[in-house]
C-alpha positions as semicolon CSV with decimal commas, in nm:
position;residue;x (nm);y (nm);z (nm)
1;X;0,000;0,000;0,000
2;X;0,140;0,340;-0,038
3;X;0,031;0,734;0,025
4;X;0,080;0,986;-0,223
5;X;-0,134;1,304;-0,122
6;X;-0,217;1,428;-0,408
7;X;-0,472;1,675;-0,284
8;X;-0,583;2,060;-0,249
9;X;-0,630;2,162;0,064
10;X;-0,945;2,285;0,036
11;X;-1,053;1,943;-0,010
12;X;-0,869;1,761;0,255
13;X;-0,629;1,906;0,560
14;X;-0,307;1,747;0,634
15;X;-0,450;1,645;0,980
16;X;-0,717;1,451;0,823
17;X;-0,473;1,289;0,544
18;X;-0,234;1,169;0,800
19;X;-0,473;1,075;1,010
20;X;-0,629;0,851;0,700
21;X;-0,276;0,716;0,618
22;X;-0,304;0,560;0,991
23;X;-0,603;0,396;0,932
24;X;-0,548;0,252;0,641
25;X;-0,177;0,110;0,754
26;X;-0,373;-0,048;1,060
27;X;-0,571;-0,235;0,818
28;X;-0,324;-0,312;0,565
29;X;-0,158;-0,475;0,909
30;X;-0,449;-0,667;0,963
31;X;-0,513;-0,791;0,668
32;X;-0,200;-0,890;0,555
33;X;-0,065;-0,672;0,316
34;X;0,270;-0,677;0,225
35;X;0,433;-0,279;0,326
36;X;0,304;0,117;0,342
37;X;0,482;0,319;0,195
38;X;0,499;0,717;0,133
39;X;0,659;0,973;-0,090
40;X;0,890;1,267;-0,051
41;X;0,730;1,637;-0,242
42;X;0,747;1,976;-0,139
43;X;0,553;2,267;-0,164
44;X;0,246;2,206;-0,415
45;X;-0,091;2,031;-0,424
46;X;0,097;1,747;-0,626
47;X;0,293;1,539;-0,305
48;X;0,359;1,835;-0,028
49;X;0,204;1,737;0,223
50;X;0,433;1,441;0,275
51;X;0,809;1,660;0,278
52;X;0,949;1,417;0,513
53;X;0,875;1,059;0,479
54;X;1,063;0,951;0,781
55;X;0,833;1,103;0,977
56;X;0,510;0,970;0,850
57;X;0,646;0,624;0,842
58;X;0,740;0,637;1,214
59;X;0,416;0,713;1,305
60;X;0,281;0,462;1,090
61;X;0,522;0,214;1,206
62;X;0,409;0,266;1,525
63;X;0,105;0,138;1,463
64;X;0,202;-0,142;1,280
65;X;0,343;-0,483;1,374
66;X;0,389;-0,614;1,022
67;X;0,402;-0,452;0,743
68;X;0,742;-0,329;0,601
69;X;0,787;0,022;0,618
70;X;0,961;0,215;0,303
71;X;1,033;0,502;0,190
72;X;0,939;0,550;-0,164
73;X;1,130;0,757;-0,216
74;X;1,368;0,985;-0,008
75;X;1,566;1,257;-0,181
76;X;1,948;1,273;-0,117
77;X;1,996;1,569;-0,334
78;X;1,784;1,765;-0,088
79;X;1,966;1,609;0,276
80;X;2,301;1,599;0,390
81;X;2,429;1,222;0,415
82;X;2,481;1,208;0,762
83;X;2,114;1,329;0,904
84;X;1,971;1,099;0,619
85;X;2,162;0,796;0,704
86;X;2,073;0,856;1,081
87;X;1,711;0,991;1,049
88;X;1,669;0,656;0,847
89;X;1,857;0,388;1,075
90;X;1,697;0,516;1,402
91;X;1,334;0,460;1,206
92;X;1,473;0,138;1,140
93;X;1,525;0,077;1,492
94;X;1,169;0,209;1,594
95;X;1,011;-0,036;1,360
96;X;1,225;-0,328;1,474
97;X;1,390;-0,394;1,153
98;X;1,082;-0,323;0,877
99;X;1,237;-0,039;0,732
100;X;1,327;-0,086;0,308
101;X;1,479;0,239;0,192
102;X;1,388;0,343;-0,133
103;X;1,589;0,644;-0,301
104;X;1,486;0,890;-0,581
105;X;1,655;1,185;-0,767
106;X;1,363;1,373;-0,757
107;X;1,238;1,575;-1,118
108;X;1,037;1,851;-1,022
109;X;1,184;2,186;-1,092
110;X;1,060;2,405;-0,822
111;X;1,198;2,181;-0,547
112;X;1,491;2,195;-0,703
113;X;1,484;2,584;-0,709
114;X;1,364;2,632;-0,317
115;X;1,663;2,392;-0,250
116;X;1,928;2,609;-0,450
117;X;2,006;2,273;-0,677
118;X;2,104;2,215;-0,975
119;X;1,884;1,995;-1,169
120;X;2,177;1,885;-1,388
121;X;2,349;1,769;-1,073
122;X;2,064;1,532;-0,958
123;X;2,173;1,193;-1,128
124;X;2,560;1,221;-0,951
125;X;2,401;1,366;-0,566
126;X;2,173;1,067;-0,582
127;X;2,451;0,823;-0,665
128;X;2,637;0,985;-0,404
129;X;2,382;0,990;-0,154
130;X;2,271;0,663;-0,180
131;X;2,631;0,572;-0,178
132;X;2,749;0,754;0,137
133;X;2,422;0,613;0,358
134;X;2,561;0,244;0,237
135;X;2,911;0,360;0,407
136;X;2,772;0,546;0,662
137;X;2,571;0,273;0,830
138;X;2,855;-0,011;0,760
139;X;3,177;0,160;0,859
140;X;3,382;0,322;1,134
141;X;3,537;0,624;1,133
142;X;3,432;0,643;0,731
143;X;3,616;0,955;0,608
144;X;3,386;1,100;0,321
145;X;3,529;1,300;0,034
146;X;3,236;1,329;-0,210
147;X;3,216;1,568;-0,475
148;X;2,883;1,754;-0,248
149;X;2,991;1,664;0,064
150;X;3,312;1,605;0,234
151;X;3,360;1,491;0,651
152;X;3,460;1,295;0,868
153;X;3,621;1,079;1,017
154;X;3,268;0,973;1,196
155;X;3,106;0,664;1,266
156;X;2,721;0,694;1,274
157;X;2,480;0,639;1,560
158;X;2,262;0,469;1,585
159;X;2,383;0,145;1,333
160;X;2,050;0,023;1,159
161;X;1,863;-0,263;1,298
162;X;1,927;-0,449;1,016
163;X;2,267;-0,587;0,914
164;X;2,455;-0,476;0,689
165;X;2,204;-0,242;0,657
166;X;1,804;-0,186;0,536
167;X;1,747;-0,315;0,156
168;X;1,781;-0,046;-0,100
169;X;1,582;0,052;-0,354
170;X;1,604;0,261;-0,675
171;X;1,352;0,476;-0,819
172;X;1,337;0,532;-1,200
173;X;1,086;0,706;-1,387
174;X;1,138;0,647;-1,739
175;X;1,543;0,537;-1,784
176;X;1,646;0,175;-1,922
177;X;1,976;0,296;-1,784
178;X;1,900;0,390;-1,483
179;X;1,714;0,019;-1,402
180;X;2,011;-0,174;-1,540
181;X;2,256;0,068;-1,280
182;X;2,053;-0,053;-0,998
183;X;2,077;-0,414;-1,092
184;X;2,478;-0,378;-1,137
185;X;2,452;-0,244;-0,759
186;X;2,251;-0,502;-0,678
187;X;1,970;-0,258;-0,578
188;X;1,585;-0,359;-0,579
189;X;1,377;-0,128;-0,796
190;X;1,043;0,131;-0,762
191;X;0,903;0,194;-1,070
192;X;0,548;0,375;-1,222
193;X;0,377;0,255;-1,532
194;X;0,163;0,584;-1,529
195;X;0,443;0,791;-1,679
196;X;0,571;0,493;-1,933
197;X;0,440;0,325;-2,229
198;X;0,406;-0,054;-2,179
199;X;0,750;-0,147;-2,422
200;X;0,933;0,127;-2,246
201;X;0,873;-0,025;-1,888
202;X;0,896;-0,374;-1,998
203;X;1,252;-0,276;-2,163
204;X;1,349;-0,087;-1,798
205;X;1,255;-0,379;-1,615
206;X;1,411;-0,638;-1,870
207;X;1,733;-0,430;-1,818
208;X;1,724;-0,439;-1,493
209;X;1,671;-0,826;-1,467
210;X;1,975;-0,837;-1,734
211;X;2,164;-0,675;-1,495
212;X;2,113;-0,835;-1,176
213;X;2,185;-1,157;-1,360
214;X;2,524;-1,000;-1,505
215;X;2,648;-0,872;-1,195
216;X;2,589;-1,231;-1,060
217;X;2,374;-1,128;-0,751
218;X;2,154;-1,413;-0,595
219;X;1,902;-1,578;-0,877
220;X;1,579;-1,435;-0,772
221;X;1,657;-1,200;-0,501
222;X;1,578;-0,892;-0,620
223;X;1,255;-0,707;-0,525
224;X;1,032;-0,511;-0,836
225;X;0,780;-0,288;-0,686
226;X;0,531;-0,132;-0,921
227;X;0,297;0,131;-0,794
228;X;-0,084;0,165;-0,920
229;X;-0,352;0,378;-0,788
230;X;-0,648;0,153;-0,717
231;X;-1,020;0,200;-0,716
232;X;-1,221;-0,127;-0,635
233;X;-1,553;-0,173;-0,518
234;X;-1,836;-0,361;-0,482
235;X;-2,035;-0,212;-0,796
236;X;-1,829;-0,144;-1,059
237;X;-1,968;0,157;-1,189
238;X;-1,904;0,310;-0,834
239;X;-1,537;0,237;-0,880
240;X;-1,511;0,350;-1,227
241;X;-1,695;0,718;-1,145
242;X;-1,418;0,756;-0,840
243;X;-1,132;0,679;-1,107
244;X;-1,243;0,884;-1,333
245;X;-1,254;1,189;-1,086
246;X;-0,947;1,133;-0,886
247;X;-0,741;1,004;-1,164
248;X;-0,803;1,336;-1,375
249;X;-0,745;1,530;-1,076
250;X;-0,391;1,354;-0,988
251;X;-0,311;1,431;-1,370
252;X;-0,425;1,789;-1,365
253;X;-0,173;1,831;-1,054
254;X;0,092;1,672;-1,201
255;X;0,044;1,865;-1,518
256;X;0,065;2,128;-1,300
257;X;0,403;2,045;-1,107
258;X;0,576;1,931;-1,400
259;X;0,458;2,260;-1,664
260;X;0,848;2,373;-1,596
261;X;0,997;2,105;-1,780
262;X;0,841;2,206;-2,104
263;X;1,142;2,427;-2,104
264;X;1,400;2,142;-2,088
265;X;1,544;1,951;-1,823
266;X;1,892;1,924;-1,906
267;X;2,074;1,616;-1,985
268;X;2,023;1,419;-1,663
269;X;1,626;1,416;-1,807
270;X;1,569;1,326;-2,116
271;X;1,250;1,283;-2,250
272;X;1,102;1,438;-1,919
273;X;0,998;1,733;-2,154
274;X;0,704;1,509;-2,252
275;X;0,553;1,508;-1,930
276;X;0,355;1,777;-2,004
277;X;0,211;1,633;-2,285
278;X;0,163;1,320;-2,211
279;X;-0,077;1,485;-1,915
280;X;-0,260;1,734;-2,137
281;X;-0,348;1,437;-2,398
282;X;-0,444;1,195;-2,071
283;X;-0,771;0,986;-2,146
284;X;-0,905;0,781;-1,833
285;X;-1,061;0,506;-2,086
286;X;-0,709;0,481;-2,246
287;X;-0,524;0,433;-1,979
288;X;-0,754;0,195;-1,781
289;X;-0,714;-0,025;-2,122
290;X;-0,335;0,000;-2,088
291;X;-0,336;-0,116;-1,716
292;X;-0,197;0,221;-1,607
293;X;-0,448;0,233;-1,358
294;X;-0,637;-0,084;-1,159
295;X;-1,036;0,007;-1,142
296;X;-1,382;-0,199;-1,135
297;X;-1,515;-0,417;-0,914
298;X;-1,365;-0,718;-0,735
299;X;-1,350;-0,905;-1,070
300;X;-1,218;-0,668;-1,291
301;X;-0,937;-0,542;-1,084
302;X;-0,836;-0,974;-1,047
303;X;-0,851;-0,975;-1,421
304;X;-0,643;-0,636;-1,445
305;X;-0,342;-0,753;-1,200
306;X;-0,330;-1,105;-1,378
307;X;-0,260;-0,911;-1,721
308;X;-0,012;-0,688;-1,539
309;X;0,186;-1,021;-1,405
310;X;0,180;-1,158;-1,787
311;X;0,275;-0,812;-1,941
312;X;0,583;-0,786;-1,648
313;X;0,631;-1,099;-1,463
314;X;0,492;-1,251;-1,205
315;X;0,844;-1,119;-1,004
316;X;0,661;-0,801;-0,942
317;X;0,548;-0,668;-0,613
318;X;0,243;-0,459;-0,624
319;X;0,221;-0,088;-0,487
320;X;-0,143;0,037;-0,439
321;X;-0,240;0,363;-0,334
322;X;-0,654;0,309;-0,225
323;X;-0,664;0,627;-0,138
324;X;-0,583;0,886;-0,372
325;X;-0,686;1,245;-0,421
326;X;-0,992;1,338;-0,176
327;X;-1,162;0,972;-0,201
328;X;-1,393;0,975;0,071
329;X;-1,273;0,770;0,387
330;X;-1,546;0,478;0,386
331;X;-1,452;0,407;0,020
332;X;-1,074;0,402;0,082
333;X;-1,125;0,164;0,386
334;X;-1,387;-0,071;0,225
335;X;-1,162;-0,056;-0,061
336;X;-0,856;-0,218;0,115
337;X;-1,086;-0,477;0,301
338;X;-1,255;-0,577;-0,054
339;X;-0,892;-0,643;-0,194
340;X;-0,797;-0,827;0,095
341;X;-1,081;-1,026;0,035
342;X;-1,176;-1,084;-0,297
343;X;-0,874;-0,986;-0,493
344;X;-0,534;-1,085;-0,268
345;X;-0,616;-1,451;-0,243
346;X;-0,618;-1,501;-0,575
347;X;-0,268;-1,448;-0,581
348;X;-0,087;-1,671;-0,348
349;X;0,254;-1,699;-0,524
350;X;0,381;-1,384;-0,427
351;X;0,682;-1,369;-0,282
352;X;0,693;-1,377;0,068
353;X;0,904;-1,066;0,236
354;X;1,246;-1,005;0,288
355;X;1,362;-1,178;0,591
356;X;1,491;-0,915;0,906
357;X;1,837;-0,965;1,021
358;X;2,028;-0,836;1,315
C-alpha cells in the first residue's frame, strides 16, 4: 500500500490525510498486506504534504506490527548524508527492523529551485547519496570525500537494525539505464507505469533483470515494486466514477508540477519534456485499457493484476495507493478490506518478504 497526497487543501487538511494514512496502515496490518509506503514532495498540491517521509512512516510504524515500512522515495539531493543515514537507521530501529529504503533523484523543478540545486546535478548527488548512507551505516570512522559533501572521520549512531544495513531501492521514472545501474549495484527497484508506455517499462525492467543476472547477484533475489492507484468496489460503476474523478485530478496536478519542464530539463532528463504532454493528452478510458491504472469491481481489478503479471512478470510486487486524491474515507477503507478479500487470495505466489536480520 502506499500514500501519495495528491490533494488541495481545500478538499482535505493534512491532519485529516495523516490521520487517513493511519487507518489505512492499521488495516493493511491486519489484513495482511505486504508494506506502506509514502513519498517525498514539497511545496504544491501534487505530493507536499508528505516533505518528510521519515516522519510519517514512524508514526505509521508505530502502529504497525507487520508490514514493512519504506520510503518510496527519499531525496538525497535535498539532505546531507549524515542526518539521512541517521534519520533513516533510528526509524529502522523504531520499527524493529521493517524499514526498506527506497531512493529517488527527484524531477520537479521548483523543489529543485527552493533547495538552491542544480537539476543537472541530480543523477551524480543521488549516486552519491545513496552511496554515502551504504558507508555510513557499515563503517567506522568512514572519512567521506564526495564531490557535495566532504567529513569525517565519523562513525554513525545509531547502526541500523538491520545488518549490513536496510534493503535499497532505486527509483526510475522512465530510464532503461538507470534500471540496469541498480541491478549492477545489486539494488531492488520502484518503478510507475503511469508515466511509461508498456515497451518502455517492460525494456526498464528487462534491463534491470539483465543486470542483476550479469552482476551475478543471488538468482531471484531482487525485489520489483510497481505502484498503481487503485479503485475497487463492490459495484463497478461506483469504482469506475471515483477513477475517473481522482485520476483526472492527480493528472491535472501533475500537469501542473511538471509545466516547468516544457522548457528542458537538461541532460540528466531526457524525455522528461514530454511530461507535459503526455498529461494534457491523458484519457481515463485509455489508460484503464493499458493497465496504467487498476479500477472496477472485485473481478475486474483480479482480471487487471493477472494481465499486469503476464505483461511484467509474475516477479513483481504490487504498490497500491486506495486512497488517492480526496476519495472519501469509507470508500478508501472498504476498498482495502474488498482487496484483501476478494482480490489478494487469488494471488498466493507472491513472494513472501524479505527476511529481518540483526
Amino acid at each position: 500500500m502506499n500514500f501519495f497526497p495528491v490533494i488541495d487543501p481545500e478538499i482535505r487538511s493534512a491532519t485529516e490525510c495523516y490521520d487517513l494514512a493511519g487507518e489505512l496502515a492499521e488495516m493493511a496490518d491486519d489484513l495482511g498486506y505486504e508494506h506502506v509506503q509514502t513519498v517525498e514532495h514539497y511545496l504544491s498540491p501534487y505530493g507536499g504534504y508528505c516533505p518528510d517521509p521519515v516522519t510519517l512512516l514512524t508514526a505509521l510504524a508505530a502502529r504497525t506490527r507487520h508490514v514493512r515500512i519504506i520510503t518510496g522515495a527519499v531525496i538525497p539531493a535535498f539532505t546531507h548524508p549524515l542526518k539521512l543515514a541517521g534519520k533513516l537507521a533510528m526509524l529502522d530501529h523504531l520499527s524493529h527492523g521493517r524499514l526498506d529504503v527506497g531512493f529517488g533523484r527527484g524531477f520537479l523543478p521548483t523543489e529543485f529551485a527552493a533547495f538552491g540545486v542544480p537539476m543537472d546535478e541530480s543523477r551524480a548527488r543521488f549516486a552519491e547519496g545513496i552511496e554515502a548512507c551504504r558507508q555510513l551505516w557499515t563503517t567506522d570512522n568512514l572519512v567521506w570525500q564526495g564531490k557535495f559533501h566532504q567529513f569525517g572521520p565519523v562513525t554513525l549512531l545509531p547502526r541500523p537494525y538491520q545488518r549490513p544495513h536496510p534493503p535499497i531501492f532505486v527509483a526510475s521514472a522512465t530510464s532503461a539505464e538507470s534500471c540496469a545501474a541498480a541491478g549492477t549495484e545489486g539494488h531492488h527497484l520502484q518503478v510507475v507505469p503511469s508515466v511509461t508506455s508498456a515497451e518502455q517499462l517492460q525494456a526498464m525492467l528487462a534491463a534491470y533483470r539483465e543486470a542483476w543476472a550479469r552482476a551475478g547477484h543471488a538468482p531471484g533475489g531482487y525485489r520489483i515494486q510497481v505502484k498503481y492507484t487503485c479503485y475497487v468496489a463492490p459495484r463497478h460503476k461506483d469504482a469506475l466514477d471515483s477513477a475517473r474523478q481522482w485520476e483526472q485530478s492527480y493528472v491535472d496536478h501533475m500537469a501542473g508540477a511538471v509545466a516547468p519542464l516544457a522548457n528542458g530539463a537538461g541532460a540528466d532528463y531526457p524525455g522528461y519534456e514530454k511530461f507535459a504532454e503526455k498529461a494534457a493528452a491523458y484519457d481515463f478510458d485509455t489508460a484503464l485499457a493499458a493497465h496504467k491504472v487498476l479500477a472496477g469491481d472485485a473481478n475486474a481489478v483480479r482480471e487487471q493484476i493477472g494481465a499486469v503479471r503476464e505483461a511484467l512478470g509474475t516477479d513483481i510486487d504490487l504498490s497500491l495507493q486506495f486512497s488517492p486524491g480526496g476519495l472519501e474515507r469509507d470508500k478508501a477503507l472498504a476498498a482495502v478490506r474488498l482487496f484483501a478479500d476478494k482480490v489478494m487470495p487469488a494471488f498466493q505466489d507472491r513472494r513472501t518478504p524479505l527476511a529481518t536480520a540483526r
